[in-house]
py3Dmol code that shows the C-alpha trace and the ligand (Angstrom):
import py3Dmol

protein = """\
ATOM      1  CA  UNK A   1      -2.517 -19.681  -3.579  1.00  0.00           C
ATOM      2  CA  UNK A   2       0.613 -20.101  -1.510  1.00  0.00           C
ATOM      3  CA  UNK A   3       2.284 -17.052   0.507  1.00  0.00           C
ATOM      4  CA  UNK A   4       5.856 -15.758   0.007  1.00  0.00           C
ATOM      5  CA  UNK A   5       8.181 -14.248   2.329  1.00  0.00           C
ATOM      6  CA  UNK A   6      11.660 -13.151   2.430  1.00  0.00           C
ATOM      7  CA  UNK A   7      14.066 -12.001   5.172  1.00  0.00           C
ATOM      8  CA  UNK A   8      16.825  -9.823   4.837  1.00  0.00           C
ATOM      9  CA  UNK A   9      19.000  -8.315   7.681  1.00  0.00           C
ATOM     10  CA  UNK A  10      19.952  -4.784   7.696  1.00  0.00           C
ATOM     11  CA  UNK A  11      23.708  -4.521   7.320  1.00  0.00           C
ATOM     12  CA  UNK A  12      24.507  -2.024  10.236  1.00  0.00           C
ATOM     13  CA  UNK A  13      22.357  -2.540  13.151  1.00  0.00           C
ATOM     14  CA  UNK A  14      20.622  -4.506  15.444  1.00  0.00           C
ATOM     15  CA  UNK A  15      17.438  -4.896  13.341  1.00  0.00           C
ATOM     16  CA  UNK A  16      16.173  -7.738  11.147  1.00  0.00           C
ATOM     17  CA  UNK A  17      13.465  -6.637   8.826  1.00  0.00           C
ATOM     18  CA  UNK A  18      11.225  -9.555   7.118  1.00  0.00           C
ATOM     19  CA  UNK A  19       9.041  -8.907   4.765  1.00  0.00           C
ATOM     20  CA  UNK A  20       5.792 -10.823   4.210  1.00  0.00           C
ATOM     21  CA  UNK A  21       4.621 -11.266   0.940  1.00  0.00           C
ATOM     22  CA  UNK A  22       0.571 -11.871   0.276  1.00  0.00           C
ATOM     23  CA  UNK A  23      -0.297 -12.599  -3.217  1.00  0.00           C
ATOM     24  CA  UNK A  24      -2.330 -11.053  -5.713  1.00  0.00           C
ATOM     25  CA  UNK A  25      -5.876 -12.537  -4.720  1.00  0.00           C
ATOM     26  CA  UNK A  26      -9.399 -12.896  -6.752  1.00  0.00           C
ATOM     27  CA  UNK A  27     -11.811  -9.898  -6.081  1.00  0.00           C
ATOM     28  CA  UNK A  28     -15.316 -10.787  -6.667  1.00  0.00           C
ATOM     29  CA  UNK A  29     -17.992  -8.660  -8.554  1.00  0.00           C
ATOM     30  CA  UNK A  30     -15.348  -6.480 -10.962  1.00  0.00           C
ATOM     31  CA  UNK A  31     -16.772  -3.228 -12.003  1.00  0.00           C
ATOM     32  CA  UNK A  32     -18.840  -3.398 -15.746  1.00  0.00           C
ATOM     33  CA  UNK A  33     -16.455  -3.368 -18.322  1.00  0.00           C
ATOM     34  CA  UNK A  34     -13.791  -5.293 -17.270  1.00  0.00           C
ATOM     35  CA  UNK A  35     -13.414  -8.410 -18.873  1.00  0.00           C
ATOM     36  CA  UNK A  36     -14.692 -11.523 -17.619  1.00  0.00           C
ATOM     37  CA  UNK A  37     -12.340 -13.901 -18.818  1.00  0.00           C
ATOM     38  CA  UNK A  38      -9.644 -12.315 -17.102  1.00  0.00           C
ATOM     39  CA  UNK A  39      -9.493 -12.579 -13.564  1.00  0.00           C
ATOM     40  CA  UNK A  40      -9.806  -9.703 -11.729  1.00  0.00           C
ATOM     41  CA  UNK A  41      -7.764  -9.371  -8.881  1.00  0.00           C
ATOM     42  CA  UNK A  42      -6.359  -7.170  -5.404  1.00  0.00           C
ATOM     43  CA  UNK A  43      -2.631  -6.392  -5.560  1.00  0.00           C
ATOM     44  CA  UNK A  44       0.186  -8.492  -3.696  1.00  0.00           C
ATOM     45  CA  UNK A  45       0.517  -7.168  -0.159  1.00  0.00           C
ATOM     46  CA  UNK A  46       3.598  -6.971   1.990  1.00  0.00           C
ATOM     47  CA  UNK A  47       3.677  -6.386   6.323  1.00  0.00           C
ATOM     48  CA  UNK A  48       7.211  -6.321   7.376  1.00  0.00           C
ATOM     49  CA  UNK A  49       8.366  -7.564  11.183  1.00  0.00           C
ATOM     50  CA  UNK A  50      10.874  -5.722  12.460  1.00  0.00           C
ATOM     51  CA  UNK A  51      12.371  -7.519  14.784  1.00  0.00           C
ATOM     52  CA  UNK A  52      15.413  -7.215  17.824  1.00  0.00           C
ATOM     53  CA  UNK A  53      16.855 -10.008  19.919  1.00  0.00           C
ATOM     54  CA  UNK A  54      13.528 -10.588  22.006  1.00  0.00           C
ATOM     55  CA  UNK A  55      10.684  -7.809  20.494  1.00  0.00           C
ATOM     56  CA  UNK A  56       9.120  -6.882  17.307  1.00  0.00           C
ATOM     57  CA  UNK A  57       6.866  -4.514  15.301  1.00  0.00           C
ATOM     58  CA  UNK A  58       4.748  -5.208  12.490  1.00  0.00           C
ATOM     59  CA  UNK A  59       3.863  -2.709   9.984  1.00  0.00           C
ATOM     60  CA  UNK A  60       0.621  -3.354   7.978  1.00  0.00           C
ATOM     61  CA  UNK A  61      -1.060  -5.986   8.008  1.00  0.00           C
ATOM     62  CA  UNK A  62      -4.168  -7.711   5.766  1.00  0.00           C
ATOM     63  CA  UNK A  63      -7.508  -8.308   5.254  1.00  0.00           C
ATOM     64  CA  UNK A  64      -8.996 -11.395   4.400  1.00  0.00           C
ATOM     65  CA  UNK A  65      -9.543 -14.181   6.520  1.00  0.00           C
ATOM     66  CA  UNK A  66      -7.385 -16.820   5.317  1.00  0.00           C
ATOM     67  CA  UNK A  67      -4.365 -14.669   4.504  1.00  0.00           C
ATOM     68  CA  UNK A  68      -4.811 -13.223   7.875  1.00  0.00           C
ATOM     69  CA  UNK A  69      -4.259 -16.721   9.460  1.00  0.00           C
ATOM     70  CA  UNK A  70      -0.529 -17.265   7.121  1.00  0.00           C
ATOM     71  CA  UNK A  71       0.437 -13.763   8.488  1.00  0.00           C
ATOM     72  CA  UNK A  72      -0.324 -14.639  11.979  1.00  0.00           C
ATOM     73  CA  UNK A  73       1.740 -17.530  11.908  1.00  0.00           C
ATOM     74  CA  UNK A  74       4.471 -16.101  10.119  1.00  0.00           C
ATOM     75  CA  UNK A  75       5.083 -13.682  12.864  1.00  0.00           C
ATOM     76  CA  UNK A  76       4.355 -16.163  15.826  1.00  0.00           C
ATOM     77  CA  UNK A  77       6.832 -18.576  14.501  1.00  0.00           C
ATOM     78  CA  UNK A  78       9.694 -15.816  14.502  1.00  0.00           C
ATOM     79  CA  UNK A  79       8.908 -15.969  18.358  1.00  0.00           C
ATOM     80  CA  UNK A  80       9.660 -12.290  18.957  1.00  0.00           C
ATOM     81  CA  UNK A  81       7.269 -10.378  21.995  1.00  0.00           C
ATOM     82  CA  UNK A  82       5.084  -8.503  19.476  1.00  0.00           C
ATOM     83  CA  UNK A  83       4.576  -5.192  20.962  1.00  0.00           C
ATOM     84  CA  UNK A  84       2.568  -3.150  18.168  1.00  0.00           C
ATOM     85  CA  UNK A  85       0.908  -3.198  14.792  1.00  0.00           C
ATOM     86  CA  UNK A  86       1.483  -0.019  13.150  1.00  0.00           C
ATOM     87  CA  UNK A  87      -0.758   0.691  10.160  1.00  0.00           C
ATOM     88  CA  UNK A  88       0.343   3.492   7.545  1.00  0.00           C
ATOM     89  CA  UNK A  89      -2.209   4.473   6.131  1.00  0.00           C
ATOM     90  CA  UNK A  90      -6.196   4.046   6.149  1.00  0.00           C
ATOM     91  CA  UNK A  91      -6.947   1.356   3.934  1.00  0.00           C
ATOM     92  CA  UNK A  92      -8.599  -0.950   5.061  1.00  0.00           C
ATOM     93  CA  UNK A  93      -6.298  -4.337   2.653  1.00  0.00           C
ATOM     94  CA  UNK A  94      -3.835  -2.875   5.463  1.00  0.00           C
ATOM     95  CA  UNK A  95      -5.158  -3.793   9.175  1.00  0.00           C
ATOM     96  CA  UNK A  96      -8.883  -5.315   9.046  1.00  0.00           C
ATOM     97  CA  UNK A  97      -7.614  -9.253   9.369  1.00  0.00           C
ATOM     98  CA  UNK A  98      -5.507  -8.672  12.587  1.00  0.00           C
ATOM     99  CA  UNK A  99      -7.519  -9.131  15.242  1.00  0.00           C
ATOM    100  CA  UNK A 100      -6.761 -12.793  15.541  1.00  0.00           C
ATOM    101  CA  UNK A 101      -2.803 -11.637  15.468  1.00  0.00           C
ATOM    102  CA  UNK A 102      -3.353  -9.160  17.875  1.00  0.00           C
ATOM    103  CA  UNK A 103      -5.262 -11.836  20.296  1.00  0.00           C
ATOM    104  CA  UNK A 104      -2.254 -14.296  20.257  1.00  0.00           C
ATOM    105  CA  UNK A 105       0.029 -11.165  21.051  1.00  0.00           C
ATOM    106  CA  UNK A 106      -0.556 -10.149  24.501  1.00  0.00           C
ATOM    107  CA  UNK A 107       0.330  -6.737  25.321  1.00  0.00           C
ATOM    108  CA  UNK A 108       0.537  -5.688  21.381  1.00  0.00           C
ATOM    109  CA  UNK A 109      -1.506  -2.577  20.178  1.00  0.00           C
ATOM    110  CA  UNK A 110      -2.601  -1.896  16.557  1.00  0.00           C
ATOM    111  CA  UNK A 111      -2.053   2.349  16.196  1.00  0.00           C
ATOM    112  CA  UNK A 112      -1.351   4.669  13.397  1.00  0.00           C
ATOM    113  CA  UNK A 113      -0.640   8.473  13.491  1.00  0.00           C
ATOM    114  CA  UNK A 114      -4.120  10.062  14.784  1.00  0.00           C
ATOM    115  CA  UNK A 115      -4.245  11.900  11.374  1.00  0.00           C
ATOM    116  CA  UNK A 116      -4.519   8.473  10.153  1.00  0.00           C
ATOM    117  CA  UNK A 117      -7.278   7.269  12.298  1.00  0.00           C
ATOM    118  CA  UNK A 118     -10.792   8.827  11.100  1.00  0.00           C
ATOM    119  CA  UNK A 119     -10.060   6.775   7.708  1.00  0.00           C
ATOM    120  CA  UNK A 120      -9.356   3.778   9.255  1.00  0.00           C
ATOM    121  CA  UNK A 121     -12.225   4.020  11.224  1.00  0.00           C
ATOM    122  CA  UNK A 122     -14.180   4.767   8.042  1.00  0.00           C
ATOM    123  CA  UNK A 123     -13.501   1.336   6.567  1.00  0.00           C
ATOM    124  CA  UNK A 124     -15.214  -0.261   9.511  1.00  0.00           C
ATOM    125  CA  UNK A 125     -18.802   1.518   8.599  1.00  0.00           C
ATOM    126  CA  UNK A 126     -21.433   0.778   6.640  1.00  0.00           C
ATOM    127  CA  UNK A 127     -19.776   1.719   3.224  1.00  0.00           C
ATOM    128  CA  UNK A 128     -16.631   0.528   4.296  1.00  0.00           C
ATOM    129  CA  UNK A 129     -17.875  -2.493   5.024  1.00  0.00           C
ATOM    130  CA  UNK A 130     -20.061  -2.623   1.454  1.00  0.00           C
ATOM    131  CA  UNK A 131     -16.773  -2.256  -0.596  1.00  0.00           C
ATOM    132  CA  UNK A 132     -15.222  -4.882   1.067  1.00  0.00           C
ATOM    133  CA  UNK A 133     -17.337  -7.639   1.883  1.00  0.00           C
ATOM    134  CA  UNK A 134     -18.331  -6.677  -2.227  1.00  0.00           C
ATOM    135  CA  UNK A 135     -14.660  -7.422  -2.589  1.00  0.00           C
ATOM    136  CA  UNK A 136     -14.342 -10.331  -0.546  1.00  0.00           C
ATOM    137  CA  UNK A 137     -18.014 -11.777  -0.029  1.00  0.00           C
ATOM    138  CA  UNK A 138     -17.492 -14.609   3.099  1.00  0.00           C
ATOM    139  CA  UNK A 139     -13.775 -14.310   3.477  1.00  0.00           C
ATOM    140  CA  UNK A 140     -13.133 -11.645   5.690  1.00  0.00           C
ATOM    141  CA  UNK A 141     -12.728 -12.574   9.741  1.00  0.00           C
ATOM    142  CA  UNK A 142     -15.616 -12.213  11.748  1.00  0.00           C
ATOM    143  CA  UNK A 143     -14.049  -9.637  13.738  1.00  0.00           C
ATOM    144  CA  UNK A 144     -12.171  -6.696  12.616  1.00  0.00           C
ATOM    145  CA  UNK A 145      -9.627  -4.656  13.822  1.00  0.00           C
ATOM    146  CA  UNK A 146      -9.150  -1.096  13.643  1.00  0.00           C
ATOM    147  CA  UNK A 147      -6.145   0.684  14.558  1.00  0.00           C
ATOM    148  CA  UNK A 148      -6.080   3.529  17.332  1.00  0.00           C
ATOM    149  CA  UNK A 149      -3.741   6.797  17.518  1.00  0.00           C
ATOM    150  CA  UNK A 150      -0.121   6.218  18.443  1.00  0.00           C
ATOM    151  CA  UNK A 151       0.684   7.829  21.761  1.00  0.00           C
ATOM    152  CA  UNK A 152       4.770   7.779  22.176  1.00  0.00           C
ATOM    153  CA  UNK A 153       7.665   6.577  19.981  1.00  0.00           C
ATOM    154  CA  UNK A 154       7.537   3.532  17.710  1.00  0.00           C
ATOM    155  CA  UNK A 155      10.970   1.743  18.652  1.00  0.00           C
ATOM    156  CA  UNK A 156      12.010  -1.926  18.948  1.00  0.00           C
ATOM    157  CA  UNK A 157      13.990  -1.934  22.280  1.00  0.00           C
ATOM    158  CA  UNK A 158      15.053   1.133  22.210  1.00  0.00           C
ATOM    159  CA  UNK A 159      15.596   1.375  18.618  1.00  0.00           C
ATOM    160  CA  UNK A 160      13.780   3.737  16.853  1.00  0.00           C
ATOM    161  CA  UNK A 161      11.437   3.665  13.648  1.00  0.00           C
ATOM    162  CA  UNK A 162      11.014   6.806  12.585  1.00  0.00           C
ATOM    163  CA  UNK A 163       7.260   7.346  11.074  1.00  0.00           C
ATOM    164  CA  UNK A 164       6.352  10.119   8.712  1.00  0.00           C
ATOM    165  CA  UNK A 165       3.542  11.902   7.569  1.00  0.00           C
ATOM    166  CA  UNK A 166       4.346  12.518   3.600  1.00  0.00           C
ATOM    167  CA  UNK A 167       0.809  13.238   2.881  1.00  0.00           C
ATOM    168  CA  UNK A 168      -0.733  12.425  -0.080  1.00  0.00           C
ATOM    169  CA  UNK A 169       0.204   8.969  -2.245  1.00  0.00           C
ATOM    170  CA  UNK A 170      -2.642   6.695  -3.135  1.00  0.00           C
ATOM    171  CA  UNK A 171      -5.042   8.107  -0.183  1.00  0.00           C
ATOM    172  CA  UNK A 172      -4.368  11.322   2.432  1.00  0.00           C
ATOM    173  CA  UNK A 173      -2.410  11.011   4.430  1.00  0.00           C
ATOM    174  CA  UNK A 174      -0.148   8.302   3.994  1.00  0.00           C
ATOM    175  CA  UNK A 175       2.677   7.585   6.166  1.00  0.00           C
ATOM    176  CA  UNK A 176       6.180   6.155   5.564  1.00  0.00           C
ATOM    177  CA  UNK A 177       8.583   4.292   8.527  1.00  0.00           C
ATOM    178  CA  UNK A 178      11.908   4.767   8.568  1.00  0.00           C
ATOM    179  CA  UNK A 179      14.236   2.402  10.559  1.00  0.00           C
ATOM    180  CA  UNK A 180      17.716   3.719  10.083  1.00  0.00           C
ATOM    181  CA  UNK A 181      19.386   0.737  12.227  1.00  0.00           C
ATOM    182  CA  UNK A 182      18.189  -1.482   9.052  1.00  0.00           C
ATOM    183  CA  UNK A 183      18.593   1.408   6.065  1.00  0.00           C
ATOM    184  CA  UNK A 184      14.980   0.716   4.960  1.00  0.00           C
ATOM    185  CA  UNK A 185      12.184   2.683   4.580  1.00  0.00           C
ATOM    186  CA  UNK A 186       8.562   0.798   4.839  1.00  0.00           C
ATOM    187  CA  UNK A 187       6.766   2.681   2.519  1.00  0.00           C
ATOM    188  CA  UNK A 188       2.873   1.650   2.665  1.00  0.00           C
ATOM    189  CA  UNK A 189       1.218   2.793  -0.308  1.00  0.00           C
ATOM    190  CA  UNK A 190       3.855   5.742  -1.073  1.00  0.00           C
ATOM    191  CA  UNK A 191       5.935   3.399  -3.478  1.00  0.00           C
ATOM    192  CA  UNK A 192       4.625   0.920  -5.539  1.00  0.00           C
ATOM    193  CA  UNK A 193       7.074  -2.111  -6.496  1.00  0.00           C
ATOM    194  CA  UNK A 194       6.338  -4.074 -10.121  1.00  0.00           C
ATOM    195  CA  UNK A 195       2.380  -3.358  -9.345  1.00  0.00           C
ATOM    196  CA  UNK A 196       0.095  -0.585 -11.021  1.00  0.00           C
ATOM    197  CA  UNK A 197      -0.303   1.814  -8.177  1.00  0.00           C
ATOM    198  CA  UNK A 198      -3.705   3.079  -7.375  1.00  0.00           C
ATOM    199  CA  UNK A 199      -5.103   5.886  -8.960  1.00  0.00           C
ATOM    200  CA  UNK A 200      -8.816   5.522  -8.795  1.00  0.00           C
ATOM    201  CA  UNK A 201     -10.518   9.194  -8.721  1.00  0.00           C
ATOM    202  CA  UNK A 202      -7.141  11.070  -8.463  1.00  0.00           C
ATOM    203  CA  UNK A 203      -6.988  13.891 -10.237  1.00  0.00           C
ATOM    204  CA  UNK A 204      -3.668  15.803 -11.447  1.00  0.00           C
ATOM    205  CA  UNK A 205      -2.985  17.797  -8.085  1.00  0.00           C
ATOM    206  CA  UNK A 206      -2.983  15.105  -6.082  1.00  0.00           C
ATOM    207  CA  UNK A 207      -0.657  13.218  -8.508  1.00  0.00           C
ATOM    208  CA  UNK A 208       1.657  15.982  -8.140  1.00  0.00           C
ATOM    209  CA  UNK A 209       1.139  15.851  -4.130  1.00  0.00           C
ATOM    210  CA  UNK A 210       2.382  12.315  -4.540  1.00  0.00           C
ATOM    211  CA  UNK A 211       5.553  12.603  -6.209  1.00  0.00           C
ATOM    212  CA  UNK A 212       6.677  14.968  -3.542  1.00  0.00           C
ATOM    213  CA  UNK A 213       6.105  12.429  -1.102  1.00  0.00           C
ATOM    214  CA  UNK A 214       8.484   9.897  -2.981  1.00  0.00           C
ATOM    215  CA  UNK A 215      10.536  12.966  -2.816  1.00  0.00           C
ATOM    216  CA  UNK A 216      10.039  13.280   0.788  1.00  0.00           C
ATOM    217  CA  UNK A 217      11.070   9.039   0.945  1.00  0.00           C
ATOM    218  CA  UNK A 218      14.011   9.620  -1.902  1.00  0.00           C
ATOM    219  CA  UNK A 219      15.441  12.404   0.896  1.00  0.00           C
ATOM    220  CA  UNK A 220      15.842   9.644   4.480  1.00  0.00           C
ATOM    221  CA  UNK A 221      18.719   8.242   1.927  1.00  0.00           C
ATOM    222  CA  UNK A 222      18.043   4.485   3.011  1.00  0.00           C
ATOM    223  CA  UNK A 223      19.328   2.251   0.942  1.00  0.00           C
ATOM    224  CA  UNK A 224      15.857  -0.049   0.730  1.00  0.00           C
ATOM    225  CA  UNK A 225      12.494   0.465  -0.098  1.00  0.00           C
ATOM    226  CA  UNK A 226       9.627  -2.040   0.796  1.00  0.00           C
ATOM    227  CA  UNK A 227       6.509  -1.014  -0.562  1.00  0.00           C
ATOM    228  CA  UNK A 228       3.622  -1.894   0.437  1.00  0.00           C
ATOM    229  CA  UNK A 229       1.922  -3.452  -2.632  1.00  0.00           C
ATOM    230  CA  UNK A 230       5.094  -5.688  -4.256  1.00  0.00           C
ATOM    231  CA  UNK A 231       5.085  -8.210  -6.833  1.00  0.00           C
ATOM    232  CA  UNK A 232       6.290 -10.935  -5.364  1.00  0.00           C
ATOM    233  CA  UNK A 233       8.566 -11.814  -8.226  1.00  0.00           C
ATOM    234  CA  UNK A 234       9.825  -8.084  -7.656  1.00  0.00           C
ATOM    235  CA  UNK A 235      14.316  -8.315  -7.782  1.00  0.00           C
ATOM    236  CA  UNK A 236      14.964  -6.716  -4.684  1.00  0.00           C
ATOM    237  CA  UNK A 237      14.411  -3.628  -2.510  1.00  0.00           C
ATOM    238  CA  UNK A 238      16.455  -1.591  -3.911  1.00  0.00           C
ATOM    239  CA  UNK A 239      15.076   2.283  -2.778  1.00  0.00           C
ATOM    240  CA  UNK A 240      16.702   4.081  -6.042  1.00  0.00           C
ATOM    241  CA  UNK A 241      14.809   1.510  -8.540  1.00  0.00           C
ATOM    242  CA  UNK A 242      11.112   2.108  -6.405  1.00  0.00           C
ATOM    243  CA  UNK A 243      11.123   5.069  -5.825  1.00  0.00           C
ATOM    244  CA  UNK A 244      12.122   6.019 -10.086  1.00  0.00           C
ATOM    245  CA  UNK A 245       9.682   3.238 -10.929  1.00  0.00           C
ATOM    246  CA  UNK A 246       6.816   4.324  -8.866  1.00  0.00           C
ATOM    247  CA  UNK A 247       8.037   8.117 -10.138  1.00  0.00           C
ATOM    248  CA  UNK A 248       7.735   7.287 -13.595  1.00  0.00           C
ATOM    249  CA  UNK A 249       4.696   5.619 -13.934  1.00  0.00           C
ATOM    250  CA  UNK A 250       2.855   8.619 -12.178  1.00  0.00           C
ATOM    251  CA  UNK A 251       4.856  11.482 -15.152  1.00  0.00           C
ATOM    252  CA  UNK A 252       3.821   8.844 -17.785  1.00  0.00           C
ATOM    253  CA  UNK A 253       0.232   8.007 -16.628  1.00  0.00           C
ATOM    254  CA  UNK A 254      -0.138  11.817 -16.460  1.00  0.00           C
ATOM    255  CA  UNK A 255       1.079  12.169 -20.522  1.00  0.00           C
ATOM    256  CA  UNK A 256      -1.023   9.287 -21.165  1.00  0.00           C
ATOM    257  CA  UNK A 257      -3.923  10.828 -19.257  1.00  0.00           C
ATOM    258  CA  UNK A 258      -3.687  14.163 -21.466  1.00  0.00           C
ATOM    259  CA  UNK A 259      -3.199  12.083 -24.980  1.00  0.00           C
ATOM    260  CA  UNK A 260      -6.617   9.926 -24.298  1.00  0.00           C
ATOM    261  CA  UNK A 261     -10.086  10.228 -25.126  1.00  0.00           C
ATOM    262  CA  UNK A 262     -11.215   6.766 -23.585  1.00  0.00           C
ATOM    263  CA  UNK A 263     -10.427   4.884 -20.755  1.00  0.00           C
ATOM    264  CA  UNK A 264      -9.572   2.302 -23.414  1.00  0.00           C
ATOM    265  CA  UNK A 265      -6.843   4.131 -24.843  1.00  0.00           C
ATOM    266  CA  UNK A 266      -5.940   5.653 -21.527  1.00  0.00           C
ATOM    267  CA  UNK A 267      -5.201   1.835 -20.755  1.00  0.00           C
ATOM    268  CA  UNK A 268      -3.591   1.306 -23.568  1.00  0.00           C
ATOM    269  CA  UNK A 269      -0.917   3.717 -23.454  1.00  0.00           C
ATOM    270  CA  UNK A 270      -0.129   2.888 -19.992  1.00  0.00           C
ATOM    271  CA  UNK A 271       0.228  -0.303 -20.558  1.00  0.00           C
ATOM    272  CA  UNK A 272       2.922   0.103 -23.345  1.00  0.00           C
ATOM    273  CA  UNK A 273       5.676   1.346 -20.991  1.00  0.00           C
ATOM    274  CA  UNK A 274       4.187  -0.663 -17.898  1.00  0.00           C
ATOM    275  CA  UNK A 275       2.288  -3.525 -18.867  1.00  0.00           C
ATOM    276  CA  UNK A 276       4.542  -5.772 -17.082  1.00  0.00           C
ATOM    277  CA  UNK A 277       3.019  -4.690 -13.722  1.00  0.00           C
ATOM    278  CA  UNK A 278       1.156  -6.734 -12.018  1.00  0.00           C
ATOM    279  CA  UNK A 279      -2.755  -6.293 -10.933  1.00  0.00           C
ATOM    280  CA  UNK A 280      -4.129  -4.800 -14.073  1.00  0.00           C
ATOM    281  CA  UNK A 281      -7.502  -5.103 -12.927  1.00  0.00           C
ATOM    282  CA  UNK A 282      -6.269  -1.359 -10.423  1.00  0.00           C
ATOM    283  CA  UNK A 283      -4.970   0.389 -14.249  1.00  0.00           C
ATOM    284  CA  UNK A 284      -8.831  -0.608 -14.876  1.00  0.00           C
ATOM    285  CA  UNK A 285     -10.602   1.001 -12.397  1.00  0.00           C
ATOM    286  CA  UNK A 286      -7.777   3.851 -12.555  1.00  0.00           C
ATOM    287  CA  UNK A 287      -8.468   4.641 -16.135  1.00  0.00           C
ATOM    288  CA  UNK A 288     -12.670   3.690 -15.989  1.00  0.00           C
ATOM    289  CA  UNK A 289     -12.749   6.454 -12.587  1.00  0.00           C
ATOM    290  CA  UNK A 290     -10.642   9.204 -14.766  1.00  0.00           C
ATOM    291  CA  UNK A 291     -13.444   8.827 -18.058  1.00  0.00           C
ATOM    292  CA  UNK A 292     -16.469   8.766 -15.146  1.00  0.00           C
ATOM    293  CA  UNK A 293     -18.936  11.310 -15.468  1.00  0.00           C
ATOM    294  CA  UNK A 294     -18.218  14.082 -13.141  1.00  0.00           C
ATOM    295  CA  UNK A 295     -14.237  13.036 -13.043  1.00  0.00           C
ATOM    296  CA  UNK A 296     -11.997  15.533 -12.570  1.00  0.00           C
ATOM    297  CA  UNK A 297     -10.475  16.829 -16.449  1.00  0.00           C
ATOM    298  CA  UNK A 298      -7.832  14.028 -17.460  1.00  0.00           C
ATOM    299  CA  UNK A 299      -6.100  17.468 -18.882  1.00  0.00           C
ATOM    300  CA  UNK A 300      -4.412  19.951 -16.740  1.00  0.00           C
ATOM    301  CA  UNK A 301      -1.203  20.416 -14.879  1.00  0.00           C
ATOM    302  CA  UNK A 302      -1.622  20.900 -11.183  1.00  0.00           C
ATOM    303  CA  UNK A 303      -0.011  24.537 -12.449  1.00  0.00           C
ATOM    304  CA  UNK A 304      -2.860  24.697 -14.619  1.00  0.00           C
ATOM    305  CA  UNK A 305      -0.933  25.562 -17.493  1.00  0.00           C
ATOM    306  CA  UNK A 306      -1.968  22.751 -20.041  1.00  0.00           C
ATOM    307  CA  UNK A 307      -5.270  21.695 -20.946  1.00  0.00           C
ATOM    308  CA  UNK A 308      -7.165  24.177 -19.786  1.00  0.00           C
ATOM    309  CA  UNK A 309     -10.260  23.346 -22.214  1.00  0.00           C
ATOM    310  CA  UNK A 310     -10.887  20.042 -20.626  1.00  0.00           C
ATOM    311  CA  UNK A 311     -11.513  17.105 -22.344  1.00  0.00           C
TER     312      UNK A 311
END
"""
ligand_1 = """\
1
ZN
Zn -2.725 -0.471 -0.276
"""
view = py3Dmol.view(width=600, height=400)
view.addModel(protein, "pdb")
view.setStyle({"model": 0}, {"cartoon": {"style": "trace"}})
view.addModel(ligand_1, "xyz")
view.setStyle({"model": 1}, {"stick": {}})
view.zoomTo()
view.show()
């Protein structure tokens, strides 16, 4: 598999914002049920370098091996100081491959917000570990990193990037970057770009919880969105498209949710309005979590108005 990337300046400041593009890769071992002539895969990941006329930050990074390497050079080769890693959110497809970044980048940190950091840190024990070695059996580094809390502003020489806690998307919390000097918001797992987002034992609260943080993203006006998980044949960044896209599949998974009986059909209907998305090996595991024994009731507005019988 080869690795895209794309650069694009911001129009009113001193900023340059790249984004890094890591393709959908092979998972091995998919969950029972899925079918085995399709591959199943892990969705396309973006980190983004924001760079200034000598200094960068990188926000998110990756996890296996191999793509871990491409990154790496990617970012040496723009020949900016790296001075942090910031990670937003605690997934672990997000920050375990760069340790061998951060050991070619002296001086350069990997933090999140300390909110952040018990999940992160959770990915690096013994079930952590299980899921993704499971994932990725033999391909992750042999060391890992693991970000630690942020102490002081996030800013490229003296330029700020504003992070925010907007709670709830795909895990809790999740955390968004703002960079005004480049009108683009770096949204981690908040918005997700031509890609079924990730929806493995949500229930409907928490669905709700995460279209007020694309609220909370919709309301720092920047004119781009990067999201974290992007097709790379995705058009552009454009934050109005995301953030309506990513909006809309969570109102119509929820109808779909309420009108199925099956994970099947739960699938199914999804995949009517949004079967263009890529990764449908994540709608899978969405749909097969919702139907699991002991999953929350597919019915129900966070309200609790409809459904109320369960399914
Ligand atoms: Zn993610």
């Amino acid at each position: 598999m080869t690795t895209t990337s794309t650069t694009s300046a911001g129009t009113s400041g001193g900023l340059r914002v790249s984004v890094h593009v890591a393709p959908y890769k092979r998972v091995a071992n998919p969950a029972p049920g899925w079918d085995p002539a399709r591959p199943a895969t892990w969705p396309a990941t973006t980190s983004t370098l924001v760079a200034g006329e000598r200094e960068a930050v990188l926000v998110d990074g990756l996890v296996t091996d191999a793509e871990s390497r491409e990154l790496a050079d990617w970012v040496l080769a723009s020949s900016k100081r790296l001075t942090r890693v910031y990670v937003t959110h605690g997934h672990g497809d997000h920050f375990l491959g760069l340790a061998g970044l951060l050991a070619a980048s002296p001086g350069a940190d990997l933090v999140c917000l300390p909110q952040v950091a018990p999940e992160a840190a959770g990915q690096l024990g013994a079930e952590g570990m299980a899921v993704w070695n499971g994932l990725f059996p033999g391909q992750l580094p042999a060391r890992l990193a693991q970000p630690a809390p942020l102490t002081g502003p996030l800013e490229v020489e003296g330029r700020p990037l504003h992070v925010l806690d907007v709670g709830r998307s795909d895990t809790s919390p999740t955390t968004v970057v703002h960079v005004p000097d480049a009108d683009v918001v770096l949204s981690g797992d908040v918005a997700y770009d031509g890609i079924h987002p990730w929806l493995v034992g949500s229930d409907a609260a928490g669905r709700h919880e995460w279209l007020a943080a694309l609220d909370a993203v919709e309301r720092l006006g920047a004119r781009r969105v990067v999201a974290g998980h992007r097709d790379p044949g995705a058009p552009d960044d454009d934050a109005a498209r995301v953030l309506d896209e990513t909006r809309q599949y969570l109102v119509d998974y929820e109808q779909a949710l309420a009108a199925s009986d099956s994970a099947d059909e739960l699938v199914a209907r999804v995949d009517a309005r949004h079967g263009s998305r890529g990764n449908p090996y994540t709608l899978f595991l969405s749909a097969t979590s919702a139907f699991a024994a002991g999953a929350p009731a597919p019915q129900g507005e966070p309200s609790g108005a409809a459904g109320a019988s369960g399914r």
